[in-house]
C-alpha positions as CSV (number, residue, x, y, z in Angstrom):
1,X,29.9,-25.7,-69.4
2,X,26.2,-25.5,-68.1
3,X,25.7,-24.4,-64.9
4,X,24.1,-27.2,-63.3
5,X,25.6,-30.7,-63.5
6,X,23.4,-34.0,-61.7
7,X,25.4,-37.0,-61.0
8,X,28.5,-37.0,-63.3
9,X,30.8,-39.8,-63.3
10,X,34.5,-38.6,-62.0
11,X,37.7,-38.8,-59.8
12,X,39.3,-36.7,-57.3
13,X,42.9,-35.7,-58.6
14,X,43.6,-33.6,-56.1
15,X,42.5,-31.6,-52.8
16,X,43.4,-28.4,-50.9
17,X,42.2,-26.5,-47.8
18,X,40.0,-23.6,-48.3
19,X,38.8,-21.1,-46.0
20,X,37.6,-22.5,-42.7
21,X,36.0,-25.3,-43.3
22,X,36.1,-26.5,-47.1
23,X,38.3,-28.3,-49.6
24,X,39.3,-27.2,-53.2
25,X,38.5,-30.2,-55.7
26,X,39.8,-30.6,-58.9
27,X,37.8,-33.5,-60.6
28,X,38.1,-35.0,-63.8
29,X,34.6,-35.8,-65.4
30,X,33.7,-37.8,-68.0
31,X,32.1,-35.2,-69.8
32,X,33.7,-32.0,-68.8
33,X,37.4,-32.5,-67.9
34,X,39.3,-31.3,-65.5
35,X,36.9,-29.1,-63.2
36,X,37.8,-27.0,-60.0
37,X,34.7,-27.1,-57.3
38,X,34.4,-25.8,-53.3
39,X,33.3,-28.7,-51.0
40,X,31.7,-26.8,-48.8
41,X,32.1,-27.8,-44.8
42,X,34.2,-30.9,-46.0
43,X,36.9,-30.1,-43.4
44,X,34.1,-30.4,-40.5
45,X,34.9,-33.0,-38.3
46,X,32.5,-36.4,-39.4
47,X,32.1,-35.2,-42.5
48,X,30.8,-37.6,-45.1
49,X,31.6,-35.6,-48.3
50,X,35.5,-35.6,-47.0
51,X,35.3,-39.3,-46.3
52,X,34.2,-39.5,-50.1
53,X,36.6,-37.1,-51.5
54,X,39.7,-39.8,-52.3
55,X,41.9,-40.2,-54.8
56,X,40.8,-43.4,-56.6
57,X,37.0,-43.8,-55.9
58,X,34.9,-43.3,-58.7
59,X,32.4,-41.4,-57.9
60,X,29.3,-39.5,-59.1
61,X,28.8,-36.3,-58.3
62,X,26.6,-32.8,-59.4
63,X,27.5,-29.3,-59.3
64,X,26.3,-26.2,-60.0
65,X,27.7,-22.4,-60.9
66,X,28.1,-20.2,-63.7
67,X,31.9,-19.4,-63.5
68,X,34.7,-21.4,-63.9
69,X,34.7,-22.3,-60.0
70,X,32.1,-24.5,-59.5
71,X,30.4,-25.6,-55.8
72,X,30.0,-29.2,-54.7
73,X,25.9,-29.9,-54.3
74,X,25.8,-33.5,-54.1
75,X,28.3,-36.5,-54.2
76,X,27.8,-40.2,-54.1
77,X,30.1,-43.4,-54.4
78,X,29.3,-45.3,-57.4
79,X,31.6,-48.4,-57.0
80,X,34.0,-50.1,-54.5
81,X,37.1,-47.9,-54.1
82,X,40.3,-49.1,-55.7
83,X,42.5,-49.4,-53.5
84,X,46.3,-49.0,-54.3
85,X,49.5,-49.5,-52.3
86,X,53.2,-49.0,-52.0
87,X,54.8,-48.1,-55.6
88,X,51.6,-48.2,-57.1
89,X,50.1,-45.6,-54.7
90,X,52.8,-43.5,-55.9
91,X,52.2,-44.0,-59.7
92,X,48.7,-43.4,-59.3
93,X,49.4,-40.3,-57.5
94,X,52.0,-39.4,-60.3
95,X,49.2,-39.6,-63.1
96,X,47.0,-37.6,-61.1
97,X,49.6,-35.4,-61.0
98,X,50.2,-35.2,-64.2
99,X,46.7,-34.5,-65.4
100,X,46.2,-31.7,-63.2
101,X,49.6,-30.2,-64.2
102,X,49.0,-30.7,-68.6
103,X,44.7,-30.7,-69.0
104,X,43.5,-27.0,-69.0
105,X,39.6,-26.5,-67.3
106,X,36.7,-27.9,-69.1
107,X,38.1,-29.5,-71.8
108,X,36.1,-32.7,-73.0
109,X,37.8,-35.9,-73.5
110,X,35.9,-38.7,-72.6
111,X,38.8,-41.1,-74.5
112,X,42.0,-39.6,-71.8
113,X,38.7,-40.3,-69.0
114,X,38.5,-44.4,-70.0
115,X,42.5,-44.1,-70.4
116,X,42.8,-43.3,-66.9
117,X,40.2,-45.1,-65.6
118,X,41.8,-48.3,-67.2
119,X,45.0,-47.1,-65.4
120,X,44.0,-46.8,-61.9
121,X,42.2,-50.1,-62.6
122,X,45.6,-52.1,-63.6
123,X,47.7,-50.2,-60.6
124,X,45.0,-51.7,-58.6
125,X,45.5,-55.0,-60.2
126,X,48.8,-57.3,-60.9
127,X,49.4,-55.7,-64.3
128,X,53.1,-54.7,-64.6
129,X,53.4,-51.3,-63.4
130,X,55.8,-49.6,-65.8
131,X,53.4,-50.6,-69.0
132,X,50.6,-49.1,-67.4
133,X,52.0,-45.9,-66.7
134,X,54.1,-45.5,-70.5
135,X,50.6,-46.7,-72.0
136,X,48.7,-43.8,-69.7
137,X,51.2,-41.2,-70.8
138,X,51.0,-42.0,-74.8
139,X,47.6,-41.7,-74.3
140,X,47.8,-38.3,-72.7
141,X,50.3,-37.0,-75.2
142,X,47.7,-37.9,-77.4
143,X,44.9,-36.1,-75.9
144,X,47.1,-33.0,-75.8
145,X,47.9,-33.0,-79.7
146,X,51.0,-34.3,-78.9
147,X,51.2,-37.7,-79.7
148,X,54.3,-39.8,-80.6
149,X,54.4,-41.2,-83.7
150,X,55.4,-44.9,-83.2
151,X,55.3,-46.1,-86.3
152,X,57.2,-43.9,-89.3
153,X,59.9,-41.4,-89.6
154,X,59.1,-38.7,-89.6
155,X,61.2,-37.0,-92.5
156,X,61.0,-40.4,-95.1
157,X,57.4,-41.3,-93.6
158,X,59.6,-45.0,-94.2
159,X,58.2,-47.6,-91.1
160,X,60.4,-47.9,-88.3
161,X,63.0,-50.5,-89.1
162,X,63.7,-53.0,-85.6
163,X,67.5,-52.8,-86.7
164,X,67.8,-48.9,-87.9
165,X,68.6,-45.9,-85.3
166,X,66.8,-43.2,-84.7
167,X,67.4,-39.5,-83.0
168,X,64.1,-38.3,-81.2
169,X,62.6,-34.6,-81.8
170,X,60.0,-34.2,-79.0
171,X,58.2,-31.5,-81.1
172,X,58.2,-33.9,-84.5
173,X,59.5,-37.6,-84.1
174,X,61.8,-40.0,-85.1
175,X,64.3,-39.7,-87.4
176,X,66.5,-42.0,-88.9
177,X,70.4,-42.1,-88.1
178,X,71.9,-44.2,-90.9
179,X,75.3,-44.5,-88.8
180,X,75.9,-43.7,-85.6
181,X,79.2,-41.9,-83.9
182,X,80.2,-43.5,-80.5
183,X,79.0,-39.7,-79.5
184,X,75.5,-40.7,-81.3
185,X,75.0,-43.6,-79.6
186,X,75.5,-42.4,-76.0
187,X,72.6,-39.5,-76.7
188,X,69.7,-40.4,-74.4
189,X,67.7,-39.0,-77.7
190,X,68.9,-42.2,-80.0
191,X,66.5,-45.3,-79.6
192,X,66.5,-48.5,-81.3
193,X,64.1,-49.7,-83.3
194,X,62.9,-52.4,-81.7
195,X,62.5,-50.6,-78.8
196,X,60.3,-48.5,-80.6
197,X,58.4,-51.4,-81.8
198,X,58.2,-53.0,-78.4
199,X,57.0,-49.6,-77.1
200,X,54.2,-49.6,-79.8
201,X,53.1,-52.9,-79.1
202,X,52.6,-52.4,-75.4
203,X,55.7,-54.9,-74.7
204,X,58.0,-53.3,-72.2
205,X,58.2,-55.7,-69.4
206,X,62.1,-56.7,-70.3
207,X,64.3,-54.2,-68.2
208,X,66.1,-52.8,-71.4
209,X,63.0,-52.1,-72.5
210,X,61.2,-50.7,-69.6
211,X,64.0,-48.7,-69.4
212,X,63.9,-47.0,-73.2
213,X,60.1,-46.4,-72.7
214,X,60.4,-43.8,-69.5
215,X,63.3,-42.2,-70.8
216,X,61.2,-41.8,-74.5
217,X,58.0,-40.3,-72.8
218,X,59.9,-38.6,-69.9
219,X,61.6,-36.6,-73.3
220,X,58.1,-36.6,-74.9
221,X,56.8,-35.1,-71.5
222,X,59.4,-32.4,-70.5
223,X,58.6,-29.5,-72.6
224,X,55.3,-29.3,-71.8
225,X,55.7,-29.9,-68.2
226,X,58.3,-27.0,-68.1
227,X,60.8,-26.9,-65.0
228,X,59.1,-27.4,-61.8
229,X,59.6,-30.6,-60.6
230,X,56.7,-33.1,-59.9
231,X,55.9,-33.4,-56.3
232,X,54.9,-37.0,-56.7
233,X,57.8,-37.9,-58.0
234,X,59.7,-36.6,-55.1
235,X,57.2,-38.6,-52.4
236,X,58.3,-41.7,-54.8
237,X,62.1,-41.3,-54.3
238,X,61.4,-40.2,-50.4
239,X,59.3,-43.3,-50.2
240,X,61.0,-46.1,-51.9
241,X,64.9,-45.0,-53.1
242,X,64.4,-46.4,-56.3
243,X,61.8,-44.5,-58.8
C-alpha cells in the first residue's frame, strides 16, 4: 500500500480512543480494504473530523504513512449520511462488525466494498431486513474464498433438487441425503431444497425461509468467526429481545 493516499472513497467500521486526544479508525476503502489510521486531536472538544467519523457516512478521505498504521491527513463528506434506526441500526452495526472481525489489513476488494455499500443503502431503505443481511454475508463468504455453493452437490456436482435433502459441510457444501432418519431431519445441518433455491434466488421474505437462511450462513460463518461472541449481536438482544 503506497504511503500517501488523496481522497479515497470509504466508511468508518469502527472507532476507539487513543492516547489523549485521538481516535483509532479502521476504514474500509474502495481500493485498499480494511485500513487502521490515527485521527489525530479527533477527541478535542468541537472537533470536525470526529463529527465526520460515523458509521454510515460515506466519506472521502487521504492518508499517509509507510507502516501498516496509517495517520488521518484530510477527511471530507462526500454524500448525505445514511441514516439508520432501531433494528436496522443494529444490523448495520453487525456487518460492520463482521468485516472488521473476518477482512485482514489491506486486502483489495472493491466487489465486498459495492456489496456493503448496497447494504447500508437497503438498511437505510424499506428493503426487508433479513435479505439484505443473508445477501451481505454470501457475499462476504465469497470475498473470503469461502463461498457457498448454492447450486450443486457437492459430491454428484447433480443441481440441487427443490424436493431432495441435503446435510451441510461448512468447509465443502451440500450433500445429498436420499432418506432421512427422524434423527436426520431434526439436525440444524439438513436443509431443504427449496430453501436452498429460495436462498439462491434472493427470496427469503416467508418466515420458514428467513429462518433456514440465518441458520445456513450463521453455520457457514462460525468457523471462521471462532468463539468469541459478537458484541453487536449482544447490543441487538439487549436492545430489542428478539434478534
Amino acid at each position: 500500500m503506497r504511503s500517501k493516499i488523496e481522497l479515497q472513497p470509504a466508511y468508518v467500521l469502527h472507532t476507539h480512543a487513543f492516547q489523549n486526544t485521538s481516535l483509532l479508525v479502521d476504514f474500509f476503502c474502495i481500493d485498499f480494504g480494511r485500513v487502521r489510521a490515527v485521527a489525530k486531536g479527533a477527541r478535542r472538544a468541537g472537533s470536525k473530523t470526529r463529527a465526520l467519523l460515523q458509521p454510515f457516512q460515506p466519506l472521502l478521505i487521504s492518508l499517509t504513512g509507510r507502516t501498516d498504521l496509517k495517520s488521518l491527513t484530510a477527511i471530507e463528506s462526500s454524500v448525505n449520511s445514511l441514516r439508520l434506526h432501531g433494528t436496522r441500526l443494529f444490523s448495520g452495526l453487525y456487518i460492520n462488525e463482521l468485516i472488521v472481525r473476518l477482512l485482514t489489513y489491506q486486502e483489495s476488494n472493491p466487489e465486498l466494498y459495492a456489496s456493503y455499500q448496497e447494504a447500508v443503502v437497503a438498511l437505510s431503505g424499506e428493503r426487508d431486513l433479513q435479505t439484505v443481511l443473508r445477501k451481505f454475508e454470501l457475499a462476504l463468504l465469497e470475498a473470503l474464498g469461502y463461498g457457498v455453493d448454492l447450486l450443486t452437490d457437492c459430491y454428484s456436482a447433480e443441481a440441487i433438487s427443490e424436493q431432495a435433502y441435503y446435510l451441510f459441510h461448512p468447509d465443502i457444501g451440500f450433500e445429498c441425503m436420499p432418506a432421512l432418519s427422524p434423527e436426520q431431519r431434526n439436525n440444524p445441518a439438513v436443509f431443504h431444497g427449496a430453501e436452498l433455491i429460495a436462498l439462491r434466488s434472493g427470496q427469503c421474505t416467508e418466515k420458514n425461509l428467513s429462518n433456514a437462511a440465518r441458520r445456513l450462513t450463521r453455520m457457514a460463518l462460525q468457523p471462521h468467526l471462532g468463539d468469541k461472541p459478537l458484541a453487536s449481536r449482544d447490543l441487538f438482544l439487549k436492545g430489542t429481545n428478539t434478534r
